[in-house]
C-alpha positions in Angstrom: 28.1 -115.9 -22.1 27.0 -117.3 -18.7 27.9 -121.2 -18.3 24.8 -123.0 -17.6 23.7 -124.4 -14.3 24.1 -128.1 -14.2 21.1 -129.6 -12.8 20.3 -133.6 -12.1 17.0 -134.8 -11.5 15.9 -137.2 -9.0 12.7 -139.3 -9.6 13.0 -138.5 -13.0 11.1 -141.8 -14.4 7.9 -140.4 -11.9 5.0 -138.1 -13.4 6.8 -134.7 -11.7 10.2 -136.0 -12.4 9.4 -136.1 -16.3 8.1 -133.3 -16.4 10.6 -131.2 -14.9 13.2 -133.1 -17.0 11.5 -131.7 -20.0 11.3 -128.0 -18.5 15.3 -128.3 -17.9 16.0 -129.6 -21.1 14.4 -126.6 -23.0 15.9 -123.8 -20.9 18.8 -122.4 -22.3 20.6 -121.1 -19.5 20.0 -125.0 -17.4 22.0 -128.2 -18.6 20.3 -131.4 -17.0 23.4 -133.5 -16.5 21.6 -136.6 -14.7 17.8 -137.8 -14.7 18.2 -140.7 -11.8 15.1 -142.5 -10.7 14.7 -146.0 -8.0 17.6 -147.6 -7.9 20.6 -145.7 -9.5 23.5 -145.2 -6.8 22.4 -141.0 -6.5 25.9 -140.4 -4.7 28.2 -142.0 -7.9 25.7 -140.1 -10.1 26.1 -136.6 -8.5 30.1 -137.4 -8.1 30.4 -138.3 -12.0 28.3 -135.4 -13.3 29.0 -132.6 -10.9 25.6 -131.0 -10.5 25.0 -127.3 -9.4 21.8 -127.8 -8.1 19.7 -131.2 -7.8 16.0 -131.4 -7.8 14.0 -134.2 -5.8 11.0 -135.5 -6.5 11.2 -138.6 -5.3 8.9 -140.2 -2.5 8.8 -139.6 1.1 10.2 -142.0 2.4 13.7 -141.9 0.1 13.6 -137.8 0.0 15.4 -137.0 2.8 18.2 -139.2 2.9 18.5 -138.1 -1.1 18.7 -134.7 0.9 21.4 -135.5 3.2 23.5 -137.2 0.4 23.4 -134.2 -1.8 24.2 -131.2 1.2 27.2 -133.7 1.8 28.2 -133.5 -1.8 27.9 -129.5 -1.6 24.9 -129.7 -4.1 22.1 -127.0 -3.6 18.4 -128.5 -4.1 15.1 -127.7 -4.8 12.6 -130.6 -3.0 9.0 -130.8 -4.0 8.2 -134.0 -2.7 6.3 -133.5 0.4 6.1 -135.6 3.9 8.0 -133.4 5.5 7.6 -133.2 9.6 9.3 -130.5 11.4 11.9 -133.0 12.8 12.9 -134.4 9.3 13.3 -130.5 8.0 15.5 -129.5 11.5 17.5 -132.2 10.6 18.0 -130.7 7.6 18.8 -127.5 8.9 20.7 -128.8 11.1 23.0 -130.9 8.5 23.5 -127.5 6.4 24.7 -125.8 9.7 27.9 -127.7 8.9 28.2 -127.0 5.2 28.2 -123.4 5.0 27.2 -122.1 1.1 24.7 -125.1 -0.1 20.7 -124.5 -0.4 18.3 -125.8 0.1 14.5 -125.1 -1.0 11.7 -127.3 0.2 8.6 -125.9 -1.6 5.3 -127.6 -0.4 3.9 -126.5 -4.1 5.4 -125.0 -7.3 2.4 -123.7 -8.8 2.2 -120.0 -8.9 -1.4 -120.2 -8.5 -1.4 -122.3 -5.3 1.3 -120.1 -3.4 -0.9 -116.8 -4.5 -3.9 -118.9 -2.8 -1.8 -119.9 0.6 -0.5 -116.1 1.0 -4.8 -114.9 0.3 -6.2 -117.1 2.4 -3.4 -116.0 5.5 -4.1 -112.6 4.8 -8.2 -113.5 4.6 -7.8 -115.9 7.5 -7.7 -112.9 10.4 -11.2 -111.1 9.3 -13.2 -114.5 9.6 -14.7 -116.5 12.2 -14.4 -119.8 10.6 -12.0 -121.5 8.5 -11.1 -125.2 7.0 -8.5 -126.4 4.5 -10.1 -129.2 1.2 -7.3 -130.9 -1.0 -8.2 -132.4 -3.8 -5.8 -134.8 -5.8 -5.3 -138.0 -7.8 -5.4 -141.2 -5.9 -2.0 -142.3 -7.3 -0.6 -139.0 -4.2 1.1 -140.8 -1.6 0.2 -138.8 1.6 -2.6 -136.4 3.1 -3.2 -134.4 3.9 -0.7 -133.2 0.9 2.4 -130.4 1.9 0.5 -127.4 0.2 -2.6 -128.0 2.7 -0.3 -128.5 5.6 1.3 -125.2 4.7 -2.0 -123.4 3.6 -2.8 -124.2 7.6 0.2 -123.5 8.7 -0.2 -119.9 7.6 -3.5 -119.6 8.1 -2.7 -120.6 12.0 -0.2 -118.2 12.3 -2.6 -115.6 11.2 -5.2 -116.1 13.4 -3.2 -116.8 16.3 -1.2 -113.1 15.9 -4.8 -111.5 15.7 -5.8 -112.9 19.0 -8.4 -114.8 17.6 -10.4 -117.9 19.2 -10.8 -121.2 17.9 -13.6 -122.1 15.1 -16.4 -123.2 16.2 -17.1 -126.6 16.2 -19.9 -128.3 18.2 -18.5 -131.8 17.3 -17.9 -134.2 19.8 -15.2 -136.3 20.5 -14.2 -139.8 18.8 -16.2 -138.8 15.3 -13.6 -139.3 12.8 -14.8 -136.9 9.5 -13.9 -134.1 10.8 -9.8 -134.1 9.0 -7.1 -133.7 10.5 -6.1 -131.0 12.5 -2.8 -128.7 11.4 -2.6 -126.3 14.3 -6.2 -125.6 14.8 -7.6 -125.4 11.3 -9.3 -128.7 9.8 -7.6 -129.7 6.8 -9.9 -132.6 4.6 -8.5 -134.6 1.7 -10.3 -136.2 -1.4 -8.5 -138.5 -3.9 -10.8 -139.0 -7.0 -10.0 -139.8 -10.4 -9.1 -136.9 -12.7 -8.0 -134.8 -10.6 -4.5 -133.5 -10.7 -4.0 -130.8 -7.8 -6.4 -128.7 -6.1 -7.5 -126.7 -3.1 -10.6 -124.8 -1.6 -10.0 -122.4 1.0 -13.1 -122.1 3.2 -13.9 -118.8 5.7 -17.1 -118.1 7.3 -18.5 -115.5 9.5 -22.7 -115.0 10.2 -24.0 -114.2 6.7 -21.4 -114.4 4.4 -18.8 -116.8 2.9 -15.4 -116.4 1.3 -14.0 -119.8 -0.6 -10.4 -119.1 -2.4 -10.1 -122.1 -5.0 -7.2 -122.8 -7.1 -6.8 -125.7 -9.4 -4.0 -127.4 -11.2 -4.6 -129.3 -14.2 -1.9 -129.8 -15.7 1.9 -130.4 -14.1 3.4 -128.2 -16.6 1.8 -125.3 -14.2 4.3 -126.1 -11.7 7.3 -125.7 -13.6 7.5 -121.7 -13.9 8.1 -122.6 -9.8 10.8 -125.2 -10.3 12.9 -123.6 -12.5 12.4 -120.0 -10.4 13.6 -122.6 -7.3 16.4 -124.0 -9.5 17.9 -120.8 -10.7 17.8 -119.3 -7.0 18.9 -122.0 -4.5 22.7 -121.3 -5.1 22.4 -117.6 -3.5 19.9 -118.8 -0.5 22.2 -121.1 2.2 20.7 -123.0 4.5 16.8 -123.8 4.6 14.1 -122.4 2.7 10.5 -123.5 2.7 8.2 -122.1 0.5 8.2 -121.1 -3.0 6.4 -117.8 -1.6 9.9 -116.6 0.0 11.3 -116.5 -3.8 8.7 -114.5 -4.7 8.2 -110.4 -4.5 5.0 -110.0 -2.5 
């Protein structure tokens, strides 16, 4: 019989972290060995228990030192909380150049749903004129625009840029400030409301006709199928992975 894969959790007192400790606890083939949270000493933990792979979801502003910690201590890990920049994930990259063998998956979103909806709206992105990102969460989400947008624009950028395409238009002029941020080109807005959980509209326009890709989240048990997929891979992906997409068989 196959041993288990040890697994700690990190933010495990948050809404993601309990979650995920639940998930692990009822798959067979895991064995969640450590659920730390705010203030447990993370590198005693993971030296007593001896994880295989670690999962973060944590905050932004602790999640990558948590990172750094766990490379050093030759744990793989699956991170889904976002704030990444590109600087914070090169040094990443850069810290599991020296530790051959350890993982690392940084996955903007889990949901199988919502990484369907980032690789549609990449592949939609070149046949429309116009384009802008809406994320919709809870008001308890600590940045915005959140990772999955970011990536959804990301892609969508990279897209348009390969099919030589211009700009959208946008007659707007400079100093108004409702216009979202811009991710490489594409408009990316945010709404934090009340009873929401997770969810994003992909809007693209050309004269005449509209296409909107929308997927919703209701529910953080959705993003679980993603974590443990993560989980169960990172130990035969060294080095840097983001997106839950490269995991999957498109």
């Amino acid at each position: 019989m196959t041993t288990p894969l040890r697994v700690a959790v990190l933010g495990a007192a948050g809404r993601m972290g309990a979650t995920t400790v639940a998930a692990v606890e009822a798959a067979p083939d895991l064995d969640l060995v450590a659920a730390l949270d705010a203030g447990d000493d993370i590198a005693a933990a993971i030296a007593e228990t001896r994880p295989d792979v670690a999962i973060d979801f944590t905050v932004p502003l602790v999640t990558e030192a948590n990172v750094h910690t766990l490379i050093d201590a030759g744990v793989n890990v699956v991170v889904g909380t976002t704030g990444w920049t590109e600087e914070s994930k090169a040094r990443v990259a850069q810290r599991l150049a020296s530790t051959p063998g350890v993982g690392v998956i940084i996955a903007p979103n889990f949901g199988l749903s919502a990484v369907l909806a980032m690789r549609f709206a990449a592949q939609a992105a070149r046949y429309f004129e116009s384009v802008e990102v809406i994320e919709l969460h809870h008001p308890g989400k600590v940045d915005a625009p959140s990772g999955t947008a970011r990536h959804t624009a990301a892609a969508i950028a990279a897209a348009r840029t390969e099919a030589g395409l211009a700009p959208s238009p946008d007659a707007t002029e400079a100093g108004f400030e409702a216009r979202g941020m811009d991710v490489e080109g594409v408009r990316v807005h945010s709404v934090r409301l009340r009873g929401l959980v997770a969810h994003e509209e992909i809007l693209l326009g050309n004269p005449g006709e509209q296409l909107t890709i929308r997927q919703d989240s209701f529910d953080r048990v959705s993003f679980m199928p993603g974590v443990l997929l993560a989980t169960r891979q990172v130990s035969t992906r060294p080095g840097l992975t983001i997106g839950l997409e490269n995991l999957l068989d498109f």
